[in-house]
N, CA, C and O of each residue as an XYZ file, in Angstrom:
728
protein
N     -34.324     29.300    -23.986
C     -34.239     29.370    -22.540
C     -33.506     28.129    -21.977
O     -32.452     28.315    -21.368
N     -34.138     26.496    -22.187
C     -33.156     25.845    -21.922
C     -32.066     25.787    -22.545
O     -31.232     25.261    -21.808
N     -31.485     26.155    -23.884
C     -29.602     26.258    -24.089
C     -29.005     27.527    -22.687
O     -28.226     27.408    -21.741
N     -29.638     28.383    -23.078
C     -29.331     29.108    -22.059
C     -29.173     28.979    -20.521
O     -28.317     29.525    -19.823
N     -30.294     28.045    -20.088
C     -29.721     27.334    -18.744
C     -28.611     26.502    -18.644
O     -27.795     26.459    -17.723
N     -28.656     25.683    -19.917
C     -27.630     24.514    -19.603
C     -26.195     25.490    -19.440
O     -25.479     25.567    -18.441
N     -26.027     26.213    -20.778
C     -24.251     27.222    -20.805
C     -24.441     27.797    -19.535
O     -23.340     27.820    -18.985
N     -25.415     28.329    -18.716
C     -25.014     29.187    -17.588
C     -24.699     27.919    -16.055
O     -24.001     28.180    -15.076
N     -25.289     26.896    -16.249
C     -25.190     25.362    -15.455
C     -23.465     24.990    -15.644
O     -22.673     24.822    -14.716
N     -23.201     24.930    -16.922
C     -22.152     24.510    -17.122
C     -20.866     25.378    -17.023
O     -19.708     24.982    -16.893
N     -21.287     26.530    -17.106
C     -20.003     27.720    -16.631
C     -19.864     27.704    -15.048
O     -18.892     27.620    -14.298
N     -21.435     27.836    -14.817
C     -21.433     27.750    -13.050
C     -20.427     26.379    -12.511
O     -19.962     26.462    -11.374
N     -20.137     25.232    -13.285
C     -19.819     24.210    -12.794
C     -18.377     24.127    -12.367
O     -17.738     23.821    -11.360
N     -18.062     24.724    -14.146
C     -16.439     25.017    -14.378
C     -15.950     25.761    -13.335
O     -15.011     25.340    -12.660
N     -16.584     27.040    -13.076
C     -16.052     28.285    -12.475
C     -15.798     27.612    -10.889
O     -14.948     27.932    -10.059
N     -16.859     26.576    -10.812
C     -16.641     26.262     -9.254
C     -15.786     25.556     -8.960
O     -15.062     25.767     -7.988
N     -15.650     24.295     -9.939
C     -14.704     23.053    -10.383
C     -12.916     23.314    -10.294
O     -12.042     22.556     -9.874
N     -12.804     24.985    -10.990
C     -11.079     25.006    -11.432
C     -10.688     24.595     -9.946
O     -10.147     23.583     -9.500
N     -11.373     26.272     -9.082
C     -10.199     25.566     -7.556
C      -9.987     24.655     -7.097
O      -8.905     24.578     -6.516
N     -10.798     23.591     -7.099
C     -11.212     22.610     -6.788
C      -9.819     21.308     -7.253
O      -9.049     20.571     -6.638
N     -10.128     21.628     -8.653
C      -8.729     21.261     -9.577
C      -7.708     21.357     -9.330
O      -6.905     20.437     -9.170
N      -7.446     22.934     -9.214
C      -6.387     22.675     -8.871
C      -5.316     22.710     -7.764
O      -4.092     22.693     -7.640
N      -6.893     22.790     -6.732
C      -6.534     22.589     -5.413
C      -5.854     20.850     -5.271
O      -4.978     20.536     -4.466
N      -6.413     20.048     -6.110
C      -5.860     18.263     -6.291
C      -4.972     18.601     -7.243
O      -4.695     17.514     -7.751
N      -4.381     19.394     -7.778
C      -3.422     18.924     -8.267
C      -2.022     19.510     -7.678
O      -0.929     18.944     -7.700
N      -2.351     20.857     -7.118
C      -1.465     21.322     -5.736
C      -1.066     20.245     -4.669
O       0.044     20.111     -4.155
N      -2.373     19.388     -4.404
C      -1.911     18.695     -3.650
C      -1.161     17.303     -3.974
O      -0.152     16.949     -3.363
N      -1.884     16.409     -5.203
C      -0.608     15.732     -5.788
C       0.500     15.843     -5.882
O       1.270     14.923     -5.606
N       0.867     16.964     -6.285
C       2.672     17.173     -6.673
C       3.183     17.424     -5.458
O       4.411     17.380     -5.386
N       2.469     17.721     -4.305
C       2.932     17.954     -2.828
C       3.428     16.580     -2.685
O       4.630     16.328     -2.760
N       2.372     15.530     -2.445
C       2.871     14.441     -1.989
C       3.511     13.445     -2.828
O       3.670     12.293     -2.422
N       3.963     13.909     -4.216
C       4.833     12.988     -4.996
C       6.249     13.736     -4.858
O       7.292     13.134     -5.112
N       6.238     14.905     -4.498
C       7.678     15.502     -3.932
C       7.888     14.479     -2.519
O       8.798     13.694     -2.252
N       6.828     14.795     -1.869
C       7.229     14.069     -0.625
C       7.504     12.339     -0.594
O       8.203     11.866      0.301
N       7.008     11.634     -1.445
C       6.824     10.438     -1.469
C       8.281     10.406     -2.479
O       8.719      9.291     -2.195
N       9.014     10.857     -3.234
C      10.408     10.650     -3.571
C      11.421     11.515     -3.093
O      12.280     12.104     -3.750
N      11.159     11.526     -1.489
C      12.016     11.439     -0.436
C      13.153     10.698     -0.529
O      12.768      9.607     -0.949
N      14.457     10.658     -0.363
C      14.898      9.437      0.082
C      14.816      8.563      1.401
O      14.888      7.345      1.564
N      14.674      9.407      2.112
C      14.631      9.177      3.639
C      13.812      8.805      4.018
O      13.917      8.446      5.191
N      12.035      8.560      3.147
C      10.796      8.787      3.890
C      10.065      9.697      3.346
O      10.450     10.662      2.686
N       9.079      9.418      3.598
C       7.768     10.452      2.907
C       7.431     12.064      3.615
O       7.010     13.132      3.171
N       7.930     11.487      5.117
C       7.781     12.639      6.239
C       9.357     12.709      6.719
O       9.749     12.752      7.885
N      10.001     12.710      5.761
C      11.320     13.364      6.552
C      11.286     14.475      6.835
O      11.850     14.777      7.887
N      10.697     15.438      6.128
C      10.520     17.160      6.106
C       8.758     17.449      7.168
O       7.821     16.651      7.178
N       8.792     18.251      7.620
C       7.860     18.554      8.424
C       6.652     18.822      7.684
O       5.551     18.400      8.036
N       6.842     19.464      6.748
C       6.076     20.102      5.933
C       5.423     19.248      4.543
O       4.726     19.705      3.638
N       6.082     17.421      4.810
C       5.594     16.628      4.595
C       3.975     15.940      4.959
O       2.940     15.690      4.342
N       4.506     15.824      6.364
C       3.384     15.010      7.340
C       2.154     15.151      6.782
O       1.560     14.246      6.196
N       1.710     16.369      6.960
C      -0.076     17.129      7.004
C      -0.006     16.328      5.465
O      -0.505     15.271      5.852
N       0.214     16.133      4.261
C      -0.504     15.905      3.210
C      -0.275     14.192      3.368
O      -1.212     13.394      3.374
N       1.149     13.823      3.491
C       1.117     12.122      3.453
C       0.323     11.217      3.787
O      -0.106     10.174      3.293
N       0.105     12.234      5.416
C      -0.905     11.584      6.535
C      -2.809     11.436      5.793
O      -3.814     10.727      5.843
N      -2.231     12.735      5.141
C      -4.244     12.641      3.998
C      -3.938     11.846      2.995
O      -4.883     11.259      2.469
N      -2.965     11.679      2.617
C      -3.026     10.708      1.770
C      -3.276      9.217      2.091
O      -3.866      8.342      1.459
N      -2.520      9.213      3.493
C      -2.557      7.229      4.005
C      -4.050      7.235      4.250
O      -4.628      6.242      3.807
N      -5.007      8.386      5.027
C      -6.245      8.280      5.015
C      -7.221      8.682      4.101
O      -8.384      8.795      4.487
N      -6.895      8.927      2.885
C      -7.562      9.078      1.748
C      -7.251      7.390      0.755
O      -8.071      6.809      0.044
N      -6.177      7.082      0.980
C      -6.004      5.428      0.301
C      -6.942      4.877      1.298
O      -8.098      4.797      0.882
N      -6.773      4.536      2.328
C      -7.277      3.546      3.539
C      -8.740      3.981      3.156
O      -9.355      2.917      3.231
N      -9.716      5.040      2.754
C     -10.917      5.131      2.448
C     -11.029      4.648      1.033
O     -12.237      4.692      0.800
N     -10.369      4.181     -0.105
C     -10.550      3.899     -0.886
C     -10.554      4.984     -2.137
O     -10.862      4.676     -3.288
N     -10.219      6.107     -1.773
C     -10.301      7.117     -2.395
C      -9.418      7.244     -3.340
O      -8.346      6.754     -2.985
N      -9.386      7.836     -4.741
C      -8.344      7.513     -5.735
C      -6.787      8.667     -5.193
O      -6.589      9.709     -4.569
N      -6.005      7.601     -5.940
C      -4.643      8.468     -5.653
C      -4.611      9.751     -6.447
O      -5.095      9.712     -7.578
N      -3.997     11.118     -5.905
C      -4.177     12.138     -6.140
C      -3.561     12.289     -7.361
O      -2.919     11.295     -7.699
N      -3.547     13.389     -8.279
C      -2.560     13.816     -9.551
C      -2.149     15.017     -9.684
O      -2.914     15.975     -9.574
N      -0.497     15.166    -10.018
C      -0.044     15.950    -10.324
C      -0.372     16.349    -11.882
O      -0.582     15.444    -12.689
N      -0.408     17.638    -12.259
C      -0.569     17.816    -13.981
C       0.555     17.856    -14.032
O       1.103     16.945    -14.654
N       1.227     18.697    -13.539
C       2.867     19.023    -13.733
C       3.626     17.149    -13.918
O       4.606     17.073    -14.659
N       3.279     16.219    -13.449
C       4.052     15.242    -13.012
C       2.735     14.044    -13.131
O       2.512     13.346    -12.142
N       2.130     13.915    -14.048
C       0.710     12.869    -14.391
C       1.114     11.156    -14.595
O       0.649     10.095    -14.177
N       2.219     11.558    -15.457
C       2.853     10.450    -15.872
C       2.693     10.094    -17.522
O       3.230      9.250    -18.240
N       1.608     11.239    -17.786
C       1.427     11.010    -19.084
C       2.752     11.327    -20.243
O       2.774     10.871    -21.386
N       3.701     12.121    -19.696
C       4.691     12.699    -20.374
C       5.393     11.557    -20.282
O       6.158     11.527    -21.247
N       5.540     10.450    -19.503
C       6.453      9.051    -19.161
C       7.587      9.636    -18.501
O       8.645      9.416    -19.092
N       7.722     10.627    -16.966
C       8.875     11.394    -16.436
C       8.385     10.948    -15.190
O       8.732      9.851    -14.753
N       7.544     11.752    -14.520
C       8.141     11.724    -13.207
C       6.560     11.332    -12.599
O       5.681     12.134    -12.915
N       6.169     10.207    -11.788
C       5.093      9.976    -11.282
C       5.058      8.924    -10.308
O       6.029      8.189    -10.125
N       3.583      8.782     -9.443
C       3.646      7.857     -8.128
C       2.440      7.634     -8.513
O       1.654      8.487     -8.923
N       2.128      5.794     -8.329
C       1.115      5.262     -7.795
C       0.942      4.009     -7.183
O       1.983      3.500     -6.766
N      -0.424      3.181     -6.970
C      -0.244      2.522     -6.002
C      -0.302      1.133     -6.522
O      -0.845      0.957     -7.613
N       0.315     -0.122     -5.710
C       0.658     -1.061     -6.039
C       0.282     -1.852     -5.091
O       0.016     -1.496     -3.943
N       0.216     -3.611     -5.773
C      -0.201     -4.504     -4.585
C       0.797     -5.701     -4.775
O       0.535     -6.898     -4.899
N       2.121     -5.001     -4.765
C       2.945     -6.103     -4.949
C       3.786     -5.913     -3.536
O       4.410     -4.928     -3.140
N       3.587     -7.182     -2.929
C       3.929     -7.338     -1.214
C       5.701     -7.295     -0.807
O       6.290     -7.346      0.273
N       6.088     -7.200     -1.969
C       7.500     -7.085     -1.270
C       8.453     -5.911     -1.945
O       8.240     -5.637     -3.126
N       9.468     -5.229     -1.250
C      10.433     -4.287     -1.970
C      10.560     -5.157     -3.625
O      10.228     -6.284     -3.993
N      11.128     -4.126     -4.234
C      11.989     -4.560     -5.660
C      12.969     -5.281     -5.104
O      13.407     -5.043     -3.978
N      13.525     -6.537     -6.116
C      14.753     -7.011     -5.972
C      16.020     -5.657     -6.428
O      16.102     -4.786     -7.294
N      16.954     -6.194     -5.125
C      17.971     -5.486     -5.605
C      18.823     -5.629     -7.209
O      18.804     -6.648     -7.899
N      19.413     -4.571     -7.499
C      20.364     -4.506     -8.748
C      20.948     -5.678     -9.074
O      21.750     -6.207     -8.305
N      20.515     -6.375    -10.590
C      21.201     -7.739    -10.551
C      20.537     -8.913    -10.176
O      20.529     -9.820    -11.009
N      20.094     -9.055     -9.327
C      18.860     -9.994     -8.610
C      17.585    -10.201     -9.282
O      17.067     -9.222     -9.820
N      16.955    -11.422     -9.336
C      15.389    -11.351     -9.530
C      14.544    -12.423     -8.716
O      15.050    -13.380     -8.129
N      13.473    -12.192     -8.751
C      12.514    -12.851     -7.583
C      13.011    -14.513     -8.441
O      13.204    -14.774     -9.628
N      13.082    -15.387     -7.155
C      13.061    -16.658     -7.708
C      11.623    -17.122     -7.659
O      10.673    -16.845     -6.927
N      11.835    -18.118     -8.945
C      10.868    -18.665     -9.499
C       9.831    -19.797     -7.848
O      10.249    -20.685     -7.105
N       8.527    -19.138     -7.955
C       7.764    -19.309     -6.937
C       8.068    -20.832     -6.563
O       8.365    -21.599     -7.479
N       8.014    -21.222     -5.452
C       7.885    -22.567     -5.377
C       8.789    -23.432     -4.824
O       8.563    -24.289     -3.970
N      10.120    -23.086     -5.508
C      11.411    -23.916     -5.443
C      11.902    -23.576     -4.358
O      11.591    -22.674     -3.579
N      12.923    -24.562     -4.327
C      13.711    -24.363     -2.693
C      15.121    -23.665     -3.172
O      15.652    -24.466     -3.941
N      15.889    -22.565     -3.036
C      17.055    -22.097     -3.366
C      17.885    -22.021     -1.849
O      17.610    -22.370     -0.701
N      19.330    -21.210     -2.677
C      19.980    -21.484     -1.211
C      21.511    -20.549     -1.757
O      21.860    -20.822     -2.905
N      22.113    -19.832     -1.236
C      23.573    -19.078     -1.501
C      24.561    -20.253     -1.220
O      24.487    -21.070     -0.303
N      25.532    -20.163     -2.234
C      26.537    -21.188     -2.172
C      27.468    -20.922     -3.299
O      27.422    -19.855     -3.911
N      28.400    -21.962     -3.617
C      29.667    -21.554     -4.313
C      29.835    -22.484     -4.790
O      29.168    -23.415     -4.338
N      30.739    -22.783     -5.890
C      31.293    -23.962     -6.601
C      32.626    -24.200     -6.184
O      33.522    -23.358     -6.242
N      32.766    -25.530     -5.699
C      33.564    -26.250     -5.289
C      34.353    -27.191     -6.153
O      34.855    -28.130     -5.536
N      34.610    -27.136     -7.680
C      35.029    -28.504     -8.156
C      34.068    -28.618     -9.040
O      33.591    -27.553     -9.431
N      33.616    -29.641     -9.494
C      32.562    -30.304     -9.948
C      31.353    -30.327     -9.321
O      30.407    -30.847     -9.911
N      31.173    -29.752     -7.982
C      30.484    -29.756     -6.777
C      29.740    -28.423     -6.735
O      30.403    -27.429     -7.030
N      28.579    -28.278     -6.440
C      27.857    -27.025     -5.634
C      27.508    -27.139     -4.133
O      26.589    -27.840     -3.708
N      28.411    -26.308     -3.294
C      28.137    -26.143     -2.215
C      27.082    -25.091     -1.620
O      26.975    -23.951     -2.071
N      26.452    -25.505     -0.746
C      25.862    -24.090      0.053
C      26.539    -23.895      1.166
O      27.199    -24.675      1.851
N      26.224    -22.377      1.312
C      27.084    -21.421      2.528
C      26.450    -21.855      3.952
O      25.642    -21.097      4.489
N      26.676    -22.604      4.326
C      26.338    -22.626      5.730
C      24.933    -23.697      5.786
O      24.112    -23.809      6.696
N      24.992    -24.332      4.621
C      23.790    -25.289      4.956
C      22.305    -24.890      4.693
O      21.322    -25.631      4.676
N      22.399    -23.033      4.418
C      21.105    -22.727      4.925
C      19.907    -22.807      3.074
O      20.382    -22.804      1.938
N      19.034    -22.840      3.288
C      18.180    -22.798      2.211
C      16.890    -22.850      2.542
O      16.596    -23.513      3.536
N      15.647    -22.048      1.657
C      14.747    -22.223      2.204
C      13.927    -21.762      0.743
O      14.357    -21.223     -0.277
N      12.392    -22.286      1.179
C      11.273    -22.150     -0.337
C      11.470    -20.692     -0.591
O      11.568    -19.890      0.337
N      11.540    -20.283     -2.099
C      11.609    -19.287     -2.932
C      10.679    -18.094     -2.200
O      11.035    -16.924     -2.057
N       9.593    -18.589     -1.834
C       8.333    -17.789     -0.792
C       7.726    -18.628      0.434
O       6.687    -19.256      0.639
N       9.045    -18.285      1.235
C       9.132    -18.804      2.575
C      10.374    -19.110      3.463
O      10.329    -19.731      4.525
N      11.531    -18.569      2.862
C      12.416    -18.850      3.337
C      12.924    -18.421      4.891
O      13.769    -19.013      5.562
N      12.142    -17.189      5.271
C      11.660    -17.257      6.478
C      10.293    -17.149      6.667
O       9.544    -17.692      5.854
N       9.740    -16.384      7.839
C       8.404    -16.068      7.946
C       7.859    -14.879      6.819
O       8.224    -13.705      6.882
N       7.061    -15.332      5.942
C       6.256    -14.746      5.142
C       7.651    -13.754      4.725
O       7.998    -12.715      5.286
N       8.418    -14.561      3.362
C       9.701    -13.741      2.811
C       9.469    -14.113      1.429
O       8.438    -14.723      1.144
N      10.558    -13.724      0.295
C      11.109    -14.141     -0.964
C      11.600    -14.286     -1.158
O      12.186    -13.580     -0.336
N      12.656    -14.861     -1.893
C      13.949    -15.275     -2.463
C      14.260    -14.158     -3.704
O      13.391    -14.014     -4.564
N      15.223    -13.554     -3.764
C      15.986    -12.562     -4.797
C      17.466    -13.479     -4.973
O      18.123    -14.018     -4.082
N      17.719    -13.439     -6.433
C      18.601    -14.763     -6.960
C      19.714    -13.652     -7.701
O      19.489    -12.487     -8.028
N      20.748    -14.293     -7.817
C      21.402    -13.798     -8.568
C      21.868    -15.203     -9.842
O      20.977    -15.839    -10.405
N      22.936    -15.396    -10.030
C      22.950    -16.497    -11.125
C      22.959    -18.060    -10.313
O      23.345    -18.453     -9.212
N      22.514    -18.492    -11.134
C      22.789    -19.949    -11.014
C      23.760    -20.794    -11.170
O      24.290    -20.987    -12.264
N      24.250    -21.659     -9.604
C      25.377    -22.408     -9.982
C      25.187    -23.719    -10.473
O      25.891    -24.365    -11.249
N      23.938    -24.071     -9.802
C      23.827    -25.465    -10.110
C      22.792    -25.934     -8.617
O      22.149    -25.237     -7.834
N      22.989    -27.249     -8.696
C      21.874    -27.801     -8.016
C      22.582    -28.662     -6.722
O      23.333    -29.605     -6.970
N      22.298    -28.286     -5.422
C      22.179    -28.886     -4.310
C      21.303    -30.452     -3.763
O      20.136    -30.194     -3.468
N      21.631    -31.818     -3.608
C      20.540    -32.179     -3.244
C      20.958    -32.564     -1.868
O      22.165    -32.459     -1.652
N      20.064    -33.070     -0.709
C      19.949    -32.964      0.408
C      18.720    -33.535      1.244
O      17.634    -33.337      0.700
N      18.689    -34.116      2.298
C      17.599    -34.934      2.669
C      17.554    -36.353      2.823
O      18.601    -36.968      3.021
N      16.947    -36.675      2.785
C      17.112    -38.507      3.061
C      16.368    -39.042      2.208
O      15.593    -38.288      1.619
N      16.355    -40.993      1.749
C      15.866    -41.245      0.879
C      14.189    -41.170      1.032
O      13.402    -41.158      0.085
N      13.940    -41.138      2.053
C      12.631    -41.033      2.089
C      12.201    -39.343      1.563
O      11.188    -39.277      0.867
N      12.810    -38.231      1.821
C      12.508    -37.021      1.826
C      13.725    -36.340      0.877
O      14.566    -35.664      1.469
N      13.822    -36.487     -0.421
C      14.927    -35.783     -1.338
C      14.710    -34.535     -1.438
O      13.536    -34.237     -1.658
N      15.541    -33.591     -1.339
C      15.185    -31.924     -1.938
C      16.126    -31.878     -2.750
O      17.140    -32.575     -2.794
N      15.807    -31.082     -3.379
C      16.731    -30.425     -4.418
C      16.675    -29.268     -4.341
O      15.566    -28.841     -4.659
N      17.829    -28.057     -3.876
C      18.099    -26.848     -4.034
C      18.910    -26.330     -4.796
O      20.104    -26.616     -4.707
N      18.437    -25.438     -5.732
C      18.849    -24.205     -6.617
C      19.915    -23.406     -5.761
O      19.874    -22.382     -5.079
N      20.796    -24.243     -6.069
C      22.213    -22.526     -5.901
C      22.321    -21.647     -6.756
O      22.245    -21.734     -7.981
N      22.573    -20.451     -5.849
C      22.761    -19.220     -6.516
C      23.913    -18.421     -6.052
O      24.148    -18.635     -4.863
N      24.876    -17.386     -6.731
C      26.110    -17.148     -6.313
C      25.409    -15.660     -5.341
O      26.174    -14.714     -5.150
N      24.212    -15.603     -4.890
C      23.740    -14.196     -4.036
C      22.039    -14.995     -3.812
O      21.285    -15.587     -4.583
N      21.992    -14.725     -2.741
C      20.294    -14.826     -2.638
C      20.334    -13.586     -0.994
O      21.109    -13.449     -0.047
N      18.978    -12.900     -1.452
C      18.822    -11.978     -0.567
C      17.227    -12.736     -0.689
O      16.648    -13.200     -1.671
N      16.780    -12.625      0.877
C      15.524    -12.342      1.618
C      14.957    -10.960      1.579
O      15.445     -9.849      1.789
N      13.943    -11.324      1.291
C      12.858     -9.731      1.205
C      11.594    -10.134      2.394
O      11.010    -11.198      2.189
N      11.230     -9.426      3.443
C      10.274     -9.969      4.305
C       9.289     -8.701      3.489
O       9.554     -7.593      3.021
N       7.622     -9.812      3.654
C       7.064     -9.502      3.784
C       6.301     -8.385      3.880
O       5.964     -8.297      5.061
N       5.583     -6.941      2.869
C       5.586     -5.710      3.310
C       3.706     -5.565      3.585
O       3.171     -4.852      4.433
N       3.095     -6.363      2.707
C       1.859     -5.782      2.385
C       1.767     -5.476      1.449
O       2.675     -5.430      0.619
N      -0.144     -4.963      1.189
C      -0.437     -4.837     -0.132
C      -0.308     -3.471     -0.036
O      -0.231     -2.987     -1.165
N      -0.230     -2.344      1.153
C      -0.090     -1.625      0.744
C       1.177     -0.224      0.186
O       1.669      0.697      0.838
N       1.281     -0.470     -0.689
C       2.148      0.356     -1.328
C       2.012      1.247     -2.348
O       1.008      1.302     -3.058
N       3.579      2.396     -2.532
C       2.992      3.308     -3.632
C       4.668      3.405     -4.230
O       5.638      3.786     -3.576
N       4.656      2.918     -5.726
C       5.621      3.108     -6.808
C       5.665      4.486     -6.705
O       4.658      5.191     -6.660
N       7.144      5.011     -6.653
C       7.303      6.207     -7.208
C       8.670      6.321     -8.338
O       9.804      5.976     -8.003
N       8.374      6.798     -9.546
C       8.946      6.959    -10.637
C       9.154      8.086    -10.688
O       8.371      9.010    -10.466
N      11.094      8.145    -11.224
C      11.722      9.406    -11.456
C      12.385      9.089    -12.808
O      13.140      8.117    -12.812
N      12.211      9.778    -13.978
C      12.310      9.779    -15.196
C      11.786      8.558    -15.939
O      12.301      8.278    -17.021
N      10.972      7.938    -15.531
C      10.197      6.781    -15.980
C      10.593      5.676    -15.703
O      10.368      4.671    -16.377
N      11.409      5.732    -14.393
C      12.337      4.463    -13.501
C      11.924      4.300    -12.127
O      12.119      5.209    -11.321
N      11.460      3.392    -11.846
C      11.212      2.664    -10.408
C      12.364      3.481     -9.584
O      13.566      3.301     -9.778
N      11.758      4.519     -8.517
C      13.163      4.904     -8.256
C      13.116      4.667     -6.844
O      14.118      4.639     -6.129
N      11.569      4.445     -6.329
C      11.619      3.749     -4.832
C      10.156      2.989     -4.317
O       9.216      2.935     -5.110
N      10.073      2.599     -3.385
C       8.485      2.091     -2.526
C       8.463      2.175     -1.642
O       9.400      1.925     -0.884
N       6.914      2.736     -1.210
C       6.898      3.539     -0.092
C       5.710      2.680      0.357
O       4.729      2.494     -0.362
N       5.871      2.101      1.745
C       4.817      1.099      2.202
C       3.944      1.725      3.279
O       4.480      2.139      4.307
N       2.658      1.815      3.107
C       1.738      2.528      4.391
C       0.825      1.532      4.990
O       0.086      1.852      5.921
């Protein structure tokens, strides 16, 4: 009698469980279509209604949804969430090393110039930013004897402001292919 309760407990569970299933997994692959948008998560209308459950299903703490079709287990096509506060560096570029003061400039001679004077800390170069580097020319110094700096030239530096922690990686063939900040 109890085996018999438990198999009829446990069929009852399944039987209730599939829709349920794969009602989350209908809805995963909804919003990982939508979330490798190029344009936006809600460029399409028929976006909104799930994204919008999704920003209020993260914001409750609730786990990010799954596609079966698209899990990530195959290493192809998948989205999840991240707490890294700024876009990817662009192509070529990488985050400069925390701390330092860098600056865009050119070689002059024997000389490293910067473009316009400007330079600023690796994470801070404006209000709550990063520094993205491309190669190194050499070293800038600048300041007075009381106050020496030394800045890292680079032949490209791009600023990244500030996004938050909240974000969601989305991967297309097992490549960072965008970030989507809510």
């Amino acid at each position: 009698m109890q085996k018999t309760r438990a198999v009829v407990w446990t069929a009852l569970c399944l039987a209730t469980a599939a829709p349920v299933l794969a009602q989350a997994s209908e809805f995963g692959c909804k919003v990982l279509l939508c979330l490798a948008s190029p344009n936006g998560p809600k460029q399409f209308v028929e976006c909104v209604p799930p994204i919008d459950k999704l920003y209020r299903d993260l914001a409750k703490g609730r786990p990010f949804p799954t596609c079966d079709e698209a899990d990530g287990n195959d290493g192809t096509n998948f989205a999840r969430p991240t707490r890294e506060p700024y876009d990817p560096c662009p192509a070529g570029l990488s985050p400069a090393v925390a701390g330092s003061m860098v600056g865009e400039g050119y070689r002059k001679g024997a000389y490293v110039q910067l473009t316009d004077q400007q330079y600023g800390t690796s994470e801070g170069g404006g209000a709550n930013s990063r520094a993205c580097v491309g190669q190194l020319l050499g070293t800038y110094v600048t300041g007075s004897a009381e106050e020496t700096r030394y800045v890292s030239v680079f032949d490209k530096v791009v600023w990244q402001q500030y996004k938050g922690y909240n974000g969601i990686d989305v991967f297309i063939n097992n490549k960072l292919f965008n970030r989507v900040w809510w």
